[in-house]
N, C-alpha and C positions, 0 to 999 in steps of 0.2 A: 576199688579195682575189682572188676569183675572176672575170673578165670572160666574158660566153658570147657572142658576135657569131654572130645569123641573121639569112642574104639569103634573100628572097624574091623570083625576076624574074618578071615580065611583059611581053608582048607587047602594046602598043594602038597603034593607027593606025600601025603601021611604025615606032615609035620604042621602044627598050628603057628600061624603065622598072626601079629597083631598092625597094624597101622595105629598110629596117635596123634592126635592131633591136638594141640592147646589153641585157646584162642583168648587173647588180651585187647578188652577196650573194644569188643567186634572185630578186629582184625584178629584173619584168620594165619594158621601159623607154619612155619615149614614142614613140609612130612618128616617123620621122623625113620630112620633105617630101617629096613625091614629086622624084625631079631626075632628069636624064641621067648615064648611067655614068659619062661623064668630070668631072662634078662631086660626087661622091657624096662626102660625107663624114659617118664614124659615130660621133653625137657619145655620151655618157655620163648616162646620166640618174641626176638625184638619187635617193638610196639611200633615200629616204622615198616615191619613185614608186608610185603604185600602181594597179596594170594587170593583165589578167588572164594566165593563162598562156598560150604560144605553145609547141604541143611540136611540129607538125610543118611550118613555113616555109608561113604563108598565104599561097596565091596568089593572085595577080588578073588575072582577063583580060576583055579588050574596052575599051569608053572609058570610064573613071571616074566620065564625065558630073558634076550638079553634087551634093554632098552630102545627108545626108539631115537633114532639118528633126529641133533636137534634141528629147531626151526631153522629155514635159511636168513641169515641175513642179510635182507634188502629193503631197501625203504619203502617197494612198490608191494612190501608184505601187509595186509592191512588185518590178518587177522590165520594163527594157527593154533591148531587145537590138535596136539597127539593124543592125549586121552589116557594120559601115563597114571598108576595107581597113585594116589596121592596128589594127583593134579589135573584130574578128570577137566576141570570145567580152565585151567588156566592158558592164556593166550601167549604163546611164545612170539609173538612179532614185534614185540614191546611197543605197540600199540595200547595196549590194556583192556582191550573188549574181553573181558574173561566172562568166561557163564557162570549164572546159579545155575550148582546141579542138585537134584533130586531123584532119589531112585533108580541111579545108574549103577551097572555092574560093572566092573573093569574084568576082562576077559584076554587072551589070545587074540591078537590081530594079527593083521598084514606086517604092520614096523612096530615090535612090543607090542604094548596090548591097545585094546579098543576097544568101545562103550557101546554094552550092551544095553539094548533099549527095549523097553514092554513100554503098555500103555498107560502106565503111571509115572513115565520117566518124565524129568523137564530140565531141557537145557537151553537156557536165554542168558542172553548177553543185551545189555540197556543199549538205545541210540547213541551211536557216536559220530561224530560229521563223516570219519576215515571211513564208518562202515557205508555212505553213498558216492563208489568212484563214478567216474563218467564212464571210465570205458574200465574193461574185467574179466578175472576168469575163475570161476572157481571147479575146485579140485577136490575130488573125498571118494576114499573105499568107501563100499558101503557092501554087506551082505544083507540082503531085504529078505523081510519073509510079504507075502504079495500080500497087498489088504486084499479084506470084504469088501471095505467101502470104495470109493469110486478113488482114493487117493491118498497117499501117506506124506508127509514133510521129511524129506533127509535134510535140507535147509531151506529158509524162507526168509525175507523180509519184506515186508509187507510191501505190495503195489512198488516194487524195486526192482528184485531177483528169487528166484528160490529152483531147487533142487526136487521131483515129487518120483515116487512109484506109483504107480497105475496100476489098477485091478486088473486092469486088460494086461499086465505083465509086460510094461515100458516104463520108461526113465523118460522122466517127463523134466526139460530144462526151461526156465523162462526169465529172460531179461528182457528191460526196454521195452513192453508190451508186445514183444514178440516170442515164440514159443517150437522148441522143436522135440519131437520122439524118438527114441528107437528101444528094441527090442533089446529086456535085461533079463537075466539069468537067475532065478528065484535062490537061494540058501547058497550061493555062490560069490564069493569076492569081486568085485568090480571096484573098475578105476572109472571114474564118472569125473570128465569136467567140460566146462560151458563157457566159452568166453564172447566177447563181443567188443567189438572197436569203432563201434559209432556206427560201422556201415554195415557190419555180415556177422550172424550170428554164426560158432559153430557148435556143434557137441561132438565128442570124445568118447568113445569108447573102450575100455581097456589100450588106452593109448592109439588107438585108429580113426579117423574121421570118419564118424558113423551118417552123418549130415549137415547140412551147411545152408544159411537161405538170408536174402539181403534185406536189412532192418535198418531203417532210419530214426528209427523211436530213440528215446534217453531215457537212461536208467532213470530211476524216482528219486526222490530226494527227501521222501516224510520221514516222519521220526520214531516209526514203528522198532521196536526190537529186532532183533536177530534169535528166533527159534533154530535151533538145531531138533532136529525127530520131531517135527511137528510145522504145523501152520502157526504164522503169523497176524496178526497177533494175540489171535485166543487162546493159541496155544492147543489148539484140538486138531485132529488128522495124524494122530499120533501113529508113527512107522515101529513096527516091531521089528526087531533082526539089529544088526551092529554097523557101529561104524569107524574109520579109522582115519587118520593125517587130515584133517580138513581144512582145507586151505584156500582164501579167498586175494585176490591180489589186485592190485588198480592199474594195473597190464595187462597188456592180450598176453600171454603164454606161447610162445612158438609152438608148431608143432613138434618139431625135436624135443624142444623142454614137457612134454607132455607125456609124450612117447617113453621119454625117459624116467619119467614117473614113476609109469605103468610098468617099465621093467625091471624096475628097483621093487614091483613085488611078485613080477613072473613072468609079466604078461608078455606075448610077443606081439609088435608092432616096426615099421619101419625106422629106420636108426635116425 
């Protein structure tokens, strides 16, 4: 039996805080309480755990403030990622697309905290049949820093769906082979979601309907991963800046249920 013991420290309010994590048999293991150094102890978690992968010691910095409100439970959830310390890459919709993460910071978000991302971050989750619905909407804070390059990935799945920032300083949505813009707010919180129902793409704005255009296309159905801060499936086009609540559902999302998203982190939009 093999045991693999990662620390992860941080620094918040002048007090060292540790993260521990055991991991038995490659399954990886519960987080352990946040505590002070001199109380730290790393306990063993059941070899039925199931958690997603941890390959490069997540860090966390600033104040933890208070957790994030959890995933909703519905079946039309096919995939949520709060980005909580300790469970960066894990999927609350009990789906189980959880991501490998790599090189993520856990920071201050919009609901707890949220995953900060530079250009050595990687966060994938393998093909699963639930991540190709027919019809969809997906949902995610994101604060972008604007690339160089012609385009950064907040989410992607390959020749499917995916989520992009623009150089040109837009939030680029694209499902079903069809594709719309608008104008986003560089080092700024936004609520960004895209959904589509066979017939009418729309995108979402901090909970507003920023545009809308009619799509007869279908979503893809290949068996590419699911990139989060990045293109699919090489994994390059890597978005620097954070992200927060990501959430992909095999529903169109009302606009109300959107709206209300977007006001559960500030934003104002029609009720």
């Amino acid at each position: 039996m093999r045991i693999v013991v990662l620390l992860g420290l941080a620094l918040s309010g002048g007090c060292h805080h540790i993260y521990g994590y055991s991991a038995r048999d490659g399954a990886a293991a519960d987080q352990l309480s946040d505590r002070s150094v001199s109380d730290l102890v790393l306990d063993r978690a059941p070899a039925d755990t199931a958690r997603p992968d941890r390959e490069a010691g997540e860090a966390s910095t600033g104040d933890l403030g208070p957790a994030a409100p959890p995933c909703p439970s519905d079946p039309a959830l096919v995939a949520c990622y709060r980005f909580e310390p300790g469970a960066l890459g894990m999927d609350g919709s009990g789906k189980s697309n959880h991501l490998t993460v790599t090189n993520v910071t856990s920071v201050p978000g919009v609901e707890g905290q949220a995953a900060k991302l530079t250009a050595a971050s990687r966060l994938v989750a393998a093909h699963d049949p639930s991540l190709n619905p027919t019809t969809m909407t997906m949902e995610v804070w994101v604060r972008p820093t604007i690339p160089g390059a012609a385009r950064a990935g907040v989410l992607d799945k390959n020749l499917a769906y995916g989520i992009f920032i623009l150089s040109t300083g837009q939030v680029y949505c694209d499902i079903a082979e069809g594709s719309l813009t608008a104008t986003i707010s560089p080092e700024v919180w936004s609520h960004v979601a895209c959904s589509f129902d066979g017939a009418t793409l729309r995108l979402y704005l901090d909970g507003n309907l920023a545009v809308s255009f009619p799509n007869s296309g279908s979503v893809g159905t290949g068996s590419s991963p699911l990139v989060v801060g990045g293109d699919s499936p090489t994994e390059d086009e890597r978005l620097e800046g954070e992200v927060d609540s990501l959430r992909i559902w095999s529903t169109v999302r009302t606009a109300a249920q959107i709206c209300a998203a977007a006001q559960a982190g500030g934003k104002s939009c029609p009720p």
